[in-house]
C-alpha positions as CSV (number, residue, x, y, z in Angstrom):
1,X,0.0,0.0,0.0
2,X,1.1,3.3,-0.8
3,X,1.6,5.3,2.7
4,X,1.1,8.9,3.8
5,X,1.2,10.4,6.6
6,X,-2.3,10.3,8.5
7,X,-3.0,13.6,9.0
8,X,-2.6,14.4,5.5
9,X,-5.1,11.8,4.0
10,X,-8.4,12.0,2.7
11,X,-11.3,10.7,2.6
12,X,-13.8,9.1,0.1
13,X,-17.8,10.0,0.9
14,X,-18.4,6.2,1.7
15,X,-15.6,6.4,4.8
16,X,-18.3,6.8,7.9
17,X,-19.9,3.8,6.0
18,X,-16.7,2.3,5.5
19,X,-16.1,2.7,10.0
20,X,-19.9,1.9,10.4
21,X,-19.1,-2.1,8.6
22,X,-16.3,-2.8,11.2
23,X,-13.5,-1.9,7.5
24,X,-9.6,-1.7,8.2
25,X,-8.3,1.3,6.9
26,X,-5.0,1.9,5.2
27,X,-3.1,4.7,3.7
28,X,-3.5,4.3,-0.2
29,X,-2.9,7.1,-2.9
30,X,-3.6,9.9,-0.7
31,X,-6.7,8.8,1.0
32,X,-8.0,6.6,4.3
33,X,-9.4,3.5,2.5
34,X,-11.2,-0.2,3.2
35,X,-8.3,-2.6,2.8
36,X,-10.8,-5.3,4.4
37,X,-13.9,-5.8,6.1
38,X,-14.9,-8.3,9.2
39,X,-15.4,-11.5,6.2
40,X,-11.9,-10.6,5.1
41,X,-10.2,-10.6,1.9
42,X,-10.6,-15.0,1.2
43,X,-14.0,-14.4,1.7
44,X,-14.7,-10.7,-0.1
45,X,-13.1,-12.1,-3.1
46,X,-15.1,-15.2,-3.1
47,X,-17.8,-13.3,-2.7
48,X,-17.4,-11.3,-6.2
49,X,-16.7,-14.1,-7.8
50,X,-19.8,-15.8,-6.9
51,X,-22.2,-13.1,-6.0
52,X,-21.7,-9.5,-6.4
53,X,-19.1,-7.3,-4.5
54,X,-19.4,-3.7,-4.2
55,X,-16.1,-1.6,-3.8
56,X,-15.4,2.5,-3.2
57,X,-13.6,3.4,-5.8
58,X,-14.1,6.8,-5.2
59,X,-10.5,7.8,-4.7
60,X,-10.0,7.5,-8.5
61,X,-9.5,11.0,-10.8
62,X,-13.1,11.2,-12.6
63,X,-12.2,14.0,-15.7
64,X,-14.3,15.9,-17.7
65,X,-12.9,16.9,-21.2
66,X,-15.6,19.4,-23.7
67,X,-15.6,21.3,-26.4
68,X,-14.2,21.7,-29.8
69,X,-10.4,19.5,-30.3
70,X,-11.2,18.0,-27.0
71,X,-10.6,13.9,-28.5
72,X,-7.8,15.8,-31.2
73,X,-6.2,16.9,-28.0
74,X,-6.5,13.6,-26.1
75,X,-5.2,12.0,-29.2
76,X,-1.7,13.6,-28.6
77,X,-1.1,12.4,-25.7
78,X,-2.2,9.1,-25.6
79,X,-2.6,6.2,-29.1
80,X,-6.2,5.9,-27.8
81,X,-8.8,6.6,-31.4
82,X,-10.5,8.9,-29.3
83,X,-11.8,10.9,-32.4
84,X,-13.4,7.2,-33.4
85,X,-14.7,6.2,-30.4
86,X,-18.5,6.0,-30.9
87,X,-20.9,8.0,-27.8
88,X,-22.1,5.6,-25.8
89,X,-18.9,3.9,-25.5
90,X,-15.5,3.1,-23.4
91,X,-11.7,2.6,-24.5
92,X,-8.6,1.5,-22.2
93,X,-5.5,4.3,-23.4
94,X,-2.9,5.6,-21.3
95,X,-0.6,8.7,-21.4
96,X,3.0,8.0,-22.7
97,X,5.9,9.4,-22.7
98,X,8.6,10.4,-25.6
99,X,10.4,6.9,-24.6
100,X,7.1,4.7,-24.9
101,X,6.8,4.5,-21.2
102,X,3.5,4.5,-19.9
103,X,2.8,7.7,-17.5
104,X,-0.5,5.9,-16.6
105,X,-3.4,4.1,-17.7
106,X,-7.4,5.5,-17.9
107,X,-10.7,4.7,-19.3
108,X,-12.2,7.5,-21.6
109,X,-16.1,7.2,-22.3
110,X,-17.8,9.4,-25.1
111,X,-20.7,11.5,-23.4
112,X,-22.0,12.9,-26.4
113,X,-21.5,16.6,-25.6
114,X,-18.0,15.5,-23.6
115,X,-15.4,13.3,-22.8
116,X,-15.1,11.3,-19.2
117,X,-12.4,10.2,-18.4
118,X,-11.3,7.9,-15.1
119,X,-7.6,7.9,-14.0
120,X,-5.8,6.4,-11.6
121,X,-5.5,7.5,-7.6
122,X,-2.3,8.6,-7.2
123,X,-1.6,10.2,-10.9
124,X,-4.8,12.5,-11.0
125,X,-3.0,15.9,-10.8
126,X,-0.5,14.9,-13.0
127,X,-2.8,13.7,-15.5
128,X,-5.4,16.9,-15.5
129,X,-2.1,19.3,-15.3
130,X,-0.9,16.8,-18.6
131,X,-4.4,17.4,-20.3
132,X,-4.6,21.2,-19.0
133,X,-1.6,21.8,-20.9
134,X,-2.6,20.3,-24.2
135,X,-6.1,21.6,-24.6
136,X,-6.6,24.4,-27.0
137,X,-8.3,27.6,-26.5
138,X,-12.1,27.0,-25.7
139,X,-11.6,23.5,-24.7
140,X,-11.9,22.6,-20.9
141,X,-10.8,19.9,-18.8
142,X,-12.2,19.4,-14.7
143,X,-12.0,17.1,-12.1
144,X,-14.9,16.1,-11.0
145,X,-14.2,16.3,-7.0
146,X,-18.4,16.2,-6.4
147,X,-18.5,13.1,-7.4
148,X,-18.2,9.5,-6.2
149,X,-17.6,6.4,-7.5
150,X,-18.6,3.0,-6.7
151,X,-17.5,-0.4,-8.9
152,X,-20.5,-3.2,-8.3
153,X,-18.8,-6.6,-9.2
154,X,-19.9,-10.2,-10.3
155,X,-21.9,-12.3,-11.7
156,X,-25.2,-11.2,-9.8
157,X,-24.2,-7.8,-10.3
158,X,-26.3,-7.1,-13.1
159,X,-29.1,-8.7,-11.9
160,X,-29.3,-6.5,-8.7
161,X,-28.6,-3.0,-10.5
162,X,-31.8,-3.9,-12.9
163,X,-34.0,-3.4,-9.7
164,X,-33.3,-0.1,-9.7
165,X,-32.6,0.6,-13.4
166,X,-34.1,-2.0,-16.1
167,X,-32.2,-1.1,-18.7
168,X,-29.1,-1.7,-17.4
169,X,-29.7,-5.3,-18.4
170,X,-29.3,-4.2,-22.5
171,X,-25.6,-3.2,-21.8
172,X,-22.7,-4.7,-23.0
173,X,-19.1,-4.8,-21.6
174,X,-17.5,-1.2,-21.8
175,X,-20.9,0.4,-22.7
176,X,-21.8,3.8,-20.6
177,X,-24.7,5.1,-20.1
178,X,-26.4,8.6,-17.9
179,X,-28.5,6.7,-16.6
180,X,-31.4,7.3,-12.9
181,X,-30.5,4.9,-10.0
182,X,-33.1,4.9,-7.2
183,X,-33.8,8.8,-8.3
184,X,-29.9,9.9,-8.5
185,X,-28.4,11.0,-11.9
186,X,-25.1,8.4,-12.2
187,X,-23.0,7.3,-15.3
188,X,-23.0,3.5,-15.2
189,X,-20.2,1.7,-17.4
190,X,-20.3,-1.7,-17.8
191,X,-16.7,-2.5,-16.5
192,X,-14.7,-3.1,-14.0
193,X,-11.3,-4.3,-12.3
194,X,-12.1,-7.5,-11.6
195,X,-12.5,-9.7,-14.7
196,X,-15.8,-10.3,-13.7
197,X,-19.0,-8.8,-15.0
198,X,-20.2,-5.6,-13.3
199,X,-20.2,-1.4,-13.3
200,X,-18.9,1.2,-12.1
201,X,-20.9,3.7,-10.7
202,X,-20.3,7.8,-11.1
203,X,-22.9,9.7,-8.7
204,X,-23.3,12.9,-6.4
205,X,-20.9,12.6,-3.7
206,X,-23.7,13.2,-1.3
207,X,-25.7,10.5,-2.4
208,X,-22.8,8.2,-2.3
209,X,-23.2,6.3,1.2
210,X,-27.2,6.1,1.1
211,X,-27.1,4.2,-2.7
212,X,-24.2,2.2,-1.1
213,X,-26.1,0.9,2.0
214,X,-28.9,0.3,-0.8
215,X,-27.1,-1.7,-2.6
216,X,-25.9,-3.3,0.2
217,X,-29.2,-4.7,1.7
218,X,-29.4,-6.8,-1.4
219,X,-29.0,-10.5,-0.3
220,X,-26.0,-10.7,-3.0
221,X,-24.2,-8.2,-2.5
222,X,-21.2,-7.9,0.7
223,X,-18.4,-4.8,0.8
224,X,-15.1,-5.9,-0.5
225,X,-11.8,-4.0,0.0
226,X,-8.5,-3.2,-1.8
227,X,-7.3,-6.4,-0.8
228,X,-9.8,-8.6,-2.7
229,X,-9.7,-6.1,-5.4
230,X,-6.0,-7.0,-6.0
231,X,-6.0,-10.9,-5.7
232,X,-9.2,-10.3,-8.0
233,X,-7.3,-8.0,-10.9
234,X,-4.0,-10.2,-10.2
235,X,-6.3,-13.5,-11.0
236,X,-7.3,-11.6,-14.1
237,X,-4.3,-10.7,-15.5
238,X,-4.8,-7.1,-15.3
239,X,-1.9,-4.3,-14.9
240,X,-1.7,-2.3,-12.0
241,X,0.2,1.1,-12.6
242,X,3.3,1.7,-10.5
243,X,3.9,-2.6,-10.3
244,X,3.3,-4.3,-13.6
245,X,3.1,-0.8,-15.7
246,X,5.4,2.1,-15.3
247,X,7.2,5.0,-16.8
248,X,10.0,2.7,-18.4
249,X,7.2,0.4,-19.3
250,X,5.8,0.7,-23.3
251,X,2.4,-0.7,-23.8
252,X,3.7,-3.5,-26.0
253,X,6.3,-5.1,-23.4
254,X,2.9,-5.0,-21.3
255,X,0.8,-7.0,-23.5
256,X,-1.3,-4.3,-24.2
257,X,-0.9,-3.7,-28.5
258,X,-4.6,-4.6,-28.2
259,X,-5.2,-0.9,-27.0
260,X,-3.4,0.4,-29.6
261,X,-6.2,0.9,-32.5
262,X,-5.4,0.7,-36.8
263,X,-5.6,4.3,-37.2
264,X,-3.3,5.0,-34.5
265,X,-0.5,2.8,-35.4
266,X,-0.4,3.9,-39.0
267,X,-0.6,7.8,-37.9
268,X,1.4,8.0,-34.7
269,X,1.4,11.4,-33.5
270,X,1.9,10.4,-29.9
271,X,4.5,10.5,-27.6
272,X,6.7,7.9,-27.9
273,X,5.1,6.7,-31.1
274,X,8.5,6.0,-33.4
275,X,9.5,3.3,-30.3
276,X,5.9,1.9,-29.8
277,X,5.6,1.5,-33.8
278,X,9.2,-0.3,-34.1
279,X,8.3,-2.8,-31.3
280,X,5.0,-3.6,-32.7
281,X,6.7,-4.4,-36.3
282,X,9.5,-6.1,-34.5
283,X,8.4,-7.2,-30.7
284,X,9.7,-6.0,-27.9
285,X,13.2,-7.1,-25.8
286,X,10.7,-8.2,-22.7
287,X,7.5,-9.2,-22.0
288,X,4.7,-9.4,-19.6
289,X,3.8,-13.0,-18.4
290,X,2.2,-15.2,-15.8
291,X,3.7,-16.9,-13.3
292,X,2.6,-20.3,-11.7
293,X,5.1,-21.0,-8.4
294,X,5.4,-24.2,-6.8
295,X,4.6,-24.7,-3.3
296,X,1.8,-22.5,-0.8
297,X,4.3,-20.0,-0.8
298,X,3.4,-16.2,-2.5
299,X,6.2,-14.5,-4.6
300,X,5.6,-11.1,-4.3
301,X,7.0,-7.7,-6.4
302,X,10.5,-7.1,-6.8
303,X,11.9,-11.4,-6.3
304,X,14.5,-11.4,-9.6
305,X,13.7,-14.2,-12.1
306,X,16.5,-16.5,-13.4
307,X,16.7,-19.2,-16.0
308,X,18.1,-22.2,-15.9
309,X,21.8,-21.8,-15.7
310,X,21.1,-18.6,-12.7
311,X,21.1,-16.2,-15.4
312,X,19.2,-12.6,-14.0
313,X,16.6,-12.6,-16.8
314,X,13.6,-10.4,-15.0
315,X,11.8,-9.3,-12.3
316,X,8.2,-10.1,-10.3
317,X,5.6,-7.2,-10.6
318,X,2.8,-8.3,-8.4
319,X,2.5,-11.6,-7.0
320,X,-0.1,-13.4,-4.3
321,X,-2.3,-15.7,-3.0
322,X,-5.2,-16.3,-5.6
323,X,-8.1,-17.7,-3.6
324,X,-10.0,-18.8,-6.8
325,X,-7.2,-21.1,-7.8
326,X,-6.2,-22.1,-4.1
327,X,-2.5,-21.4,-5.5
328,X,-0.3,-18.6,-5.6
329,X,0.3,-16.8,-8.6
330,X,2.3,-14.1,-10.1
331,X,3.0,-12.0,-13.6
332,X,6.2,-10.2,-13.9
333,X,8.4,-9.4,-17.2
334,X,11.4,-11.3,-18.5
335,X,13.4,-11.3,-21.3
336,X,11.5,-11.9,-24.8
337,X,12.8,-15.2,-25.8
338,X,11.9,-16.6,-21.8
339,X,8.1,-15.6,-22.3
340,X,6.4,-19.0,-23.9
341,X,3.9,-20.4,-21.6
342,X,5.7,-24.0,-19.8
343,X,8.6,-21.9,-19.8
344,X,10.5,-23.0,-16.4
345,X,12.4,-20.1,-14.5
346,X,13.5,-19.7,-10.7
347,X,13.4,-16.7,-8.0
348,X,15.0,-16.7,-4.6
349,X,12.5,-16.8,-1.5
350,X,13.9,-16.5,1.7
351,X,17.5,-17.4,0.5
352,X,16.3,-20.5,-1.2
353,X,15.7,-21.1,-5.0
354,X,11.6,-21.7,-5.5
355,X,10.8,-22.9,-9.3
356,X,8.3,-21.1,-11.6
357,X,6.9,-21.9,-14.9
358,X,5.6,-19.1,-17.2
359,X,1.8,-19.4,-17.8
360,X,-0.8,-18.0,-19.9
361,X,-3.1,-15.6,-18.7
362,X,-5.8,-14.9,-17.7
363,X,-5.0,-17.2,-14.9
364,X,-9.5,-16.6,-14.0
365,X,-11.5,-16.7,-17.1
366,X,-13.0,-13.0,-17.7
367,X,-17.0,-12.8,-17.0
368,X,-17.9,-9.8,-19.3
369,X,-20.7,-9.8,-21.2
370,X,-19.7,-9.1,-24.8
371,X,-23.3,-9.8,-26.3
């Protein structure tokens, strides 16, 4: 978790709920937030893979972009088609530098009349200083600090958001909608961090706790924390930025070309394009992989990885306990020609040599519904 001091953090609206369910609070990106609840993080992330999980995610940057060149400007400084992206709809992208390092990672939905974007915690002021700075004249860019935002995760998610909004049922994965929830104005994207079906929520800060509590007396739905979020996103395969993605990170060594749209790649015009385009045509010199360990024991960020003959070859990103699998697991990057699945490699635990093989991921099939 990412300290600071305590009298310098904040809070989200949901943290008097958050004391009022018995949570654990921890420093992260700034703020006081729900690491775990009494049921505890085997339990919570069980629970969203099951049932339905709802987390406060409400520490996240949400960013309004509007008016004229607002995608053009987006466009410049991230390869996200934001000119292409059709209303209604959400795209992963992330801000890169002039090395092809990613400066971090967001979700832009098209609004219509503007952009919304959601960005990460701890890179928020960075990001709206970053779009600030490349808007042009009559364009504007705001962080929506009257706003909260919940993510309602799993399998019965979708069935216990139609109570309160029907339609919410006709929504495919990465869809967004303005849609009323139990008489409050919220944006509800079909999305999440999970790899399970679900939303994330966008509504009044004030209203936050009362919808949450609401949400809570369904008989699916249990609070989950930052802990079960992480086993969840690690189980998924998904990046989280500062571990498995980074400044000195490019999107391809990360696996993520697939965010990269046609247009893009054959125009550049983005920092750090020329690099990005040569390691698409030509791969990278590392890559992102999974990571099955022997034994009970977790391998957790920053073990090195070796080969066969003790050869340094990479490093472990995340690592942990995945409750789904009832195995630890891990993704990390090594060098390009290491990277085949069955692949076997080592890392030093305690002062003793533990063996891994490289696996595919997503180690947990993904829930979204596509159709």
């Amino acid at each position: 978790m990412n300290g600071t001091p305590e009298d310098d953090l904040r809070r989200t609206p949901l943290y008097e709920l958050h004391r009022a369910l018995g949570a654990r609070l921890v420093p992260f990106a700034g703020y006081e937030m729900p690491v775990q609840y009494p049921a505890g993080i085997l339990k919570e992330h069980l629970q969203c893979r099951e049932q339905a999980a709802l987390f406060d995610v409400s520490h996240m940057g949400q960013v309004r972009l509007e008016g004229p060149g607002a995608a053009a400007a987006l466009e410049g400084l991230a390869p996200l088609d934001a000119q292409g992206l059709p209303e209604g709809r959400t795209r992963y992208s992330f801000f890169t530098n002039a090395a092809g390092g990613i400066l971090d990672d967001f979700m832009t939905s098209n609004a219509g009349d503007h952009l919304f974007l959601v960005v990460n915690a701890a890179c928020k002021a960075a990001d709206v200083a970053r779009l600030e700075a490349a808007l042009p004249a009559g364009t504007r860019c705001a962080l929506l600090e009257d706003r909260a935002l919940l993510a309602l995760q799993g399998p019965r998610a979708a069935a216990v958001l139609a109570r309160l909004a029907p339609e919410v049922a006709g929504l495919r994965f990465m869809d967004s909608r303005e849609l009323e929830l139990a008489g409050l104005p919220a944006r509800v994207s079909r999305s999440g961090y999970t790899g399970e079906d679900g939303f994330e929520i966008s509504l009044p800060a004030d209203s936050a706790a009362a919808f949450a509590e609401r949400l809570l007396g369904e008989p699916e739905v249990a609070p989950a924390g930052l802990g079960a979020r992480d086993s969840l996103r690690l189980e998924a395969g998904l990046c989280l930025y500062g571990h498995d993605l980074d400044e000195t990170t490019t999107p391809i060594e990360a696996g993520l070309a697939w965010a990269i749209g046609k247009r893009r790649r054959a125009e550049g015009g983005f920092p750090g394009a020329e690099i990005i385009r040569r390691q698409l045509a030509e791969g990278p010199a590392r890559k992102r992989i999974g990571l099955l360990p022997e034994g009970r024991a977790p391998l957790r960020e920053g073990l090195e990885l070796a080969d066969g003959t003790g050869h340094k070859v990479g490093r472990i990103t995340s690592g942990g306990f995945a409750p789904s699998l009832g195995r630890p697991v891990a993704m990390g990057y090594v060098e390009a020609a290491l990277a085949d699945p069955g692949v076997a490699l080592t890392a030093e635990l305690r002062g003793k040599p533990t063996a891994l093989t490289v696996a595919a991921m997503p180690f947990v099939k993904h829930g979204y519904k596509r159709s």
